[in-house]
N, C-alpha and C positions, 0 to 999 in steps of 0.2 A: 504494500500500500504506500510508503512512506517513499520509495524511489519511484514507482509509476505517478502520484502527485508532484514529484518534483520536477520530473522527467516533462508531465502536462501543462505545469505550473498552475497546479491546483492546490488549492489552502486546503489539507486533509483537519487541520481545528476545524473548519465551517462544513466540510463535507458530510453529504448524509450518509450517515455507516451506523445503522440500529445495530444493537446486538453489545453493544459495545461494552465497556466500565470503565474510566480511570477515577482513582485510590491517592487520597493523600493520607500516608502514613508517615510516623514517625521513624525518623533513620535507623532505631536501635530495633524496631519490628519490624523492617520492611523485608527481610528475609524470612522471619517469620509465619507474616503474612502469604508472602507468596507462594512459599511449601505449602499453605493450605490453599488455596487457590488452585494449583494445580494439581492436588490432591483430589479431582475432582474432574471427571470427563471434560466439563465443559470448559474449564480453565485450565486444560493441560499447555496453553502456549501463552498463559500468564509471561509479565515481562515486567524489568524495571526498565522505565523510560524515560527517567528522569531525575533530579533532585532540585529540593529547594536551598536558596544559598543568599546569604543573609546582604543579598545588595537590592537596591531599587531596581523597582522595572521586571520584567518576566521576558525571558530571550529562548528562543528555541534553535536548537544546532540541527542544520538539515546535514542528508547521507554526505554531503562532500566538505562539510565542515563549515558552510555558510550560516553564520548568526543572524537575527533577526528579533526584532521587537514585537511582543504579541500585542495590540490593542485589544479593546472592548469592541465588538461590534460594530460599525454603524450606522446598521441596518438589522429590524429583523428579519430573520431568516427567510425566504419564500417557502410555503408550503411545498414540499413533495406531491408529485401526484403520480400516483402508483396504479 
């Protein structure tokens, strides 16, 4: 998902993908967690994909190492129409 968005330059944050979950946990459980998670048919490809780090701002690192600032929306979303 995360190289075919990049590759189309699709925002996979705004993209419709049900099914999903992300998890903010606390560092010292986040292995924890995830053993249980995958413990579990539907979460066998449970992932960490991330951490939080005590600076301003929220930045996502795409496949080729490209940083980026996430904003809030500024729009909502359009309906899906399935």
């Amino acid at each position: 998902m995360r190289g075919v968005c990049e590759l189309l330059g699709l925002d996979a944050l705004n993209f419709a993908n049900e099914g999903k979950l992300v998890l903010a946990v606390a560092r010292d459980e986040a292995e924890n967690v995830l053993a249980h998670l995958r413990s579990h048919a539907l979460g066998r490809d449970a992932a960490i994909i991330g951490e939080v780090v005590a600076r301003p701002g929220v930045r996502s690192v795409g496949l080729y190492g490209v940083k980026r600032t996430l904003d809030l929306p500024h729009t909502e979303p359009l309906p899906r129409i399935c």
